[in-house]
C-alpha positions as CSV (number, residue, x, y, z in Angstrom):
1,X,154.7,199.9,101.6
2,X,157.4,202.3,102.6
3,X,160.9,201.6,102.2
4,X,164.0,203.5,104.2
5,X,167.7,203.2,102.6
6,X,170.4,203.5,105.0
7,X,171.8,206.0,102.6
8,X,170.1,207.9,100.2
9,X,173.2,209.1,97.7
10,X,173.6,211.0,94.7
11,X,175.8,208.6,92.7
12,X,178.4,205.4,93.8
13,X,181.2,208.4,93.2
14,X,179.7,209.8,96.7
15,X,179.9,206.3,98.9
16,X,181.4,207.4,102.1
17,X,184.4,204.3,102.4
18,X,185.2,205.5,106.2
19,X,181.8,205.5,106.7
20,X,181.5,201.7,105.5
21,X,184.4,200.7,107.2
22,X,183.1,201.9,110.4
23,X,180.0,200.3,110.2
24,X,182.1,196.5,109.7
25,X,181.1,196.4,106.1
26,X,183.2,194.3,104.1
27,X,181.5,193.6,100.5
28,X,179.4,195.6,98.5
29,X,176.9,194.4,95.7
30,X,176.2,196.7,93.1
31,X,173.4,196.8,90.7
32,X,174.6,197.0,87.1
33,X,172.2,199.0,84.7
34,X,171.7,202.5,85.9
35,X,173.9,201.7,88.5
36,X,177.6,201.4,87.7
37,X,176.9,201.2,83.8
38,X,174.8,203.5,81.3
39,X,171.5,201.2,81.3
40,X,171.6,198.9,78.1
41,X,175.2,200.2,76.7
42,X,177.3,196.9,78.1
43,X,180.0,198.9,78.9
44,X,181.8,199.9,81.6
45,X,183.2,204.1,82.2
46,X,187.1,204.3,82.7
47,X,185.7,206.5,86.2
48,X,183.5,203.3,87.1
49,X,186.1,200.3,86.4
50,X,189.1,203.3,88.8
51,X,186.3,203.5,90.9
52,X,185.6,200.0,91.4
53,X,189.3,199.1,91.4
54,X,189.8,201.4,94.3
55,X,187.0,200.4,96.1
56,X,188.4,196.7,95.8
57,X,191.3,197.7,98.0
58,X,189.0,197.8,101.3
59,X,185.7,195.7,100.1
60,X,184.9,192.5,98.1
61,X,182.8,193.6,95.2
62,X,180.1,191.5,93.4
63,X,177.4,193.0,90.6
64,X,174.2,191.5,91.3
65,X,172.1,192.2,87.8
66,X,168.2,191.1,87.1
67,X,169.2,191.3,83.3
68,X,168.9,187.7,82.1
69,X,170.3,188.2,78.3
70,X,173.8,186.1,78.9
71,X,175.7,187.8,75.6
72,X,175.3,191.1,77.3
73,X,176.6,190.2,80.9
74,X,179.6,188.5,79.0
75,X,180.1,191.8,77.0
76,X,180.3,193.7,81.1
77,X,182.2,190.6,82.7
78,X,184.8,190.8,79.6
79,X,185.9,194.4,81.2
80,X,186.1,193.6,84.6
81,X,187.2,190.7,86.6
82,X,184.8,191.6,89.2
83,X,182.3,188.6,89.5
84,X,179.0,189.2,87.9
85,X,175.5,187.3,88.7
86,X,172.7,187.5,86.5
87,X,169.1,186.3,86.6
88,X,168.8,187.9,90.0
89,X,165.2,188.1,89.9
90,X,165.4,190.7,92.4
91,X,164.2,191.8,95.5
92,X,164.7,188.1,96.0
93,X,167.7,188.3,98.3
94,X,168.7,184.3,97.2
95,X,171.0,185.7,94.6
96,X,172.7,188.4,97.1
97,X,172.7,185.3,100.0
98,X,174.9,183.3,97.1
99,X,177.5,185.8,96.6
100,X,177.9,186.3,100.6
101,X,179.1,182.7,100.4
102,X,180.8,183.1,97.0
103,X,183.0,185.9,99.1
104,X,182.9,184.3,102.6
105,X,181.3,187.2,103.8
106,X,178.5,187.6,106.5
107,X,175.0,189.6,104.8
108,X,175.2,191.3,108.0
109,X,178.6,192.9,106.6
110,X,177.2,193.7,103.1
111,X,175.7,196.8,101.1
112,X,173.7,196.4,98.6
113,X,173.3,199.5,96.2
114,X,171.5,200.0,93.1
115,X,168.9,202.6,91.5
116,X,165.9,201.1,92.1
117,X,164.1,201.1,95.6
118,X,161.4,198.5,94.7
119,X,164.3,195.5,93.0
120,X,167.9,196.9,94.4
121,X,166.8,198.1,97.6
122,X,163.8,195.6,98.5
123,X,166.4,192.6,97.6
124,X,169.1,194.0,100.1
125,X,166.7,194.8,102.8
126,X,165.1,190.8,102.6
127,X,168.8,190.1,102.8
128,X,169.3,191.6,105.8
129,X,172.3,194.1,104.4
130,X,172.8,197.6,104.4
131,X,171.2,199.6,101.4
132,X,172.7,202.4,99.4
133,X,170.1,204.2,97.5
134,X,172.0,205.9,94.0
135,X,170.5,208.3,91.2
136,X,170.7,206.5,87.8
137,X,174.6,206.7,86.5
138,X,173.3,208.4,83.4
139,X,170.4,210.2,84.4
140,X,171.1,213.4,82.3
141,X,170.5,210.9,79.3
142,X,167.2,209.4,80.6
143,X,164.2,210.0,78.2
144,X,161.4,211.9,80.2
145,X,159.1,208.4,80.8
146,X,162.2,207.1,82.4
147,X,163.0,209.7,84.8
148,X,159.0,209.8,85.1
149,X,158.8,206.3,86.6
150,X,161.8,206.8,89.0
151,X,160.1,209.7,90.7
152,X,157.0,207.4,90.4
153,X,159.1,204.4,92.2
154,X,160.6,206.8,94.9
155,X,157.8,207.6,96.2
156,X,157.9,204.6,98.1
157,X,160.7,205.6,100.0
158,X,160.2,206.8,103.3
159,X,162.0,209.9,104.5
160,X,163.7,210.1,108.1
């Protein structure tokens, strides 16, 4: 199985807003872990929560997380009043369907992005939303079987 991002990115700090805006997209679902927080640390960088608040000037933001360990999503949802699901259990878009109606959005308007092609990306896709592919947020500190497994994972994605 091949999957194909609609953007393949570096990092969240290199999301193309215009680009977005163009395209009628009017939430974006982010992954936590590896995504817009160092993976297991519960907390938030001052650059994320800036670059989230500026983002939530044009978009409605959700974080869509598989984690299901409810002390640590209230450690990230005591930094941030951006609304946080858990228990995700992606790439099983229910979850991602939930917050469209949470935010009165269409899924057809949403972007789903995240680290991980076969959860993140698979969940947005059976949703029907656009899919930002992102290196991990910390991925100069990822042990060597980490980094291992992402290359591993990627492989499934299909280029052009």
């Amino acid at each position: 199985m091949f999957l194909k991002p609609d953007y393949n990115i570096n990092s969240i700090y290199d999301i193309d807003i215009i680009e977005l805006k163009k395209r009628g997209i009017q939430a974006l679902f982010f992954d936590l872990d590896s995504t817009v927080m160092k993976s297991k640390s519960g907390k938030f960088s001052f650059k994320t929560l800036q670059f989230l608040k500026e983002l939530r000037t044009n978009f409605k933001i959700a974080i869509i997380s598989n984690n299901t360990n409810y002390g640590y999503i209230e450690k990230a949802r005591e930094q941030t009043d951006i609304p946080i699901y858990y228990k995700a259990r992606k790439p099983n878009p229910k979850i991602l369907l939930r917050a469209c109606r949470d935010l009165n959005v269409n899924y057809g308007n949403c972007a789903m992005i995240g680290d991980r092609p076969l959860s993140d990306i698979l969940a947005g896709v059976n949703a029907g939303m656009m899919t930002i592919l992102v290196d991990s947020i910390s991925k100069e500190e990822e042990n060597i079987l980490v980094r291992f497994a992402r290359f591993l994972e990627r492989l499934t994605i299909k280029k052009n």
